[in-house]
C-alpha positions as CSV (number, residue, x, y, z in Angstrom):
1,X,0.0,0.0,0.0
2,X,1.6,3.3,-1.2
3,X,2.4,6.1,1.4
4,X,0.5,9.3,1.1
5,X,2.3,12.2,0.8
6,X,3.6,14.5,3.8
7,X,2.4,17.8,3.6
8,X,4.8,20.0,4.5
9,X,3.3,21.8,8.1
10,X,2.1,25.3,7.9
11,X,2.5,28.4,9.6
12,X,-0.6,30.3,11.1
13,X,-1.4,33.0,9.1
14,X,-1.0,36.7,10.9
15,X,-4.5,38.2,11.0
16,X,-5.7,41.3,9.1
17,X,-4.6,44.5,11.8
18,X,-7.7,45.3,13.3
19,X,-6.8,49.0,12.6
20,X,-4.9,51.4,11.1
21,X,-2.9,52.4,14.1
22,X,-2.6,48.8,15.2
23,X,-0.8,47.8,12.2
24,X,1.6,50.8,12.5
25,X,2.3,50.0,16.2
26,X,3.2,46.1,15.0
27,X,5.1,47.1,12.3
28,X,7.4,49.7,14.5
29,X,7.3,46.8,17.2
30,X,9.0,44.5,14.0
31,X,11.2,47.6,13.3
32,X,12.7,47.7,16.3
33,X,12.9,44.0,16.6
34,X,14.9,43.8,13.1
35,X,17.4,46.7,14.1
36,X,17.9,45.0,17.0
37,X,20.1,42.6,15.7
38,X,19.0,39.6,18.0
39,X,16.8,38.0,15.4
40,X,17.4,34.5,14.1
41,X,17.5,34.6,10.2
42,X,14.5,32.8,9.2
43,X,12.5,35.0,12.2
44,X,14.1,38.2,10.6
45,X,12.9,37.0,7.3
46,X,9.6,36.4,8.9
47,X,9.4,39.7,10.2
48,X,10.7,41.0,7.1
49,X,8.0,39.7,5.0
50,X,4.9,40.7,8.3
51,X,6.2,44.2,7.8
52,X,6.0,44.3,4.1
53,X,2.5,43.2,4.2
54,X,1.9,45.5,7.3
55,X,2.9,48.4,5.0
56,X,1.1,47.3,2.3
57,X,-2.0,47.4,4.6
58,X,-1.3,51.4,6.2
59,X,-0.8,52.1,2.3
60,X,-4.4,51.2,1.5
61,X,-5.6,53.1,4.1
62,X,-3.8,55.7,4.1
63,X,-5.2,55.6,0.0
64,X,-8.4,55.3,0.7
65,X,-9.2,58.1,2.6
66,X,-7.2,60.4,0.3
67,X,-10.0,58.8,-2.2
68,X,-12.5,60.0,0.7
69,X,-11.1,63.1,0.8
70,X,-11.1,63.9,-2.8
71,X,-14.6,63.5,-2.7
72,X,-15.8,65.2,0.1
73,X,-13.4,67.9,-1.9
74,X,-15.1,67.7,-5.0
75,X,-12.4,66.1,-6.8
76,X,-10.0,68.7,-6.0
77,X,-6.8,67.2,-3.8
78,X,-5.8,70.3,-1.7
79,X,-2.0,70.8,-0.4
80,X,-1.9,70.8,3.1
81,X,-0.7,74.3,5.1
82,X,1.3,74.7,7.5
83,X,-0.5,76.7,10.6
């Protein structure tokens, strides 16, 4: 009777960041963790690859409510002023 195949074990996949500001604190938390130096390889790698999809994440965000703002502007982005 022939073996079945081994499937290779996988890691849990990190959650969606409940917020905005929760996926900035996580990725500055990775940050710090990474210039650190005290990282194994593979769990800098890790981390590497969490804070590129954490970034990715605050990018969309951060997009969409320039799209928001647009809007509410009447399609007109305004510059930001200094006070």
């Amino acid at each position: 009777m022939p073996k079945a195949a081994a499937t290779p074990p996988t890691l849990p996949t990190p959650s969606e960041p409940a917020s905005y500001e929760a996926a900035l604190q996580e990725l500055e938390d990775l940050v710090a963790r990474i210039e650190a130096g005290q990282l194994p390889l593979e769990q800098m790698l890790t981390s590497y690859q969490r804070g590129a999809e954490l970034l990715q994440f605050c990018r969309g965000k951060l997009d969409a409510v320039q799209d928001q703002i647009k809007l509410l502007d009447e399609g007109v982005l305004k510059p930001w002023t200094s006070v």
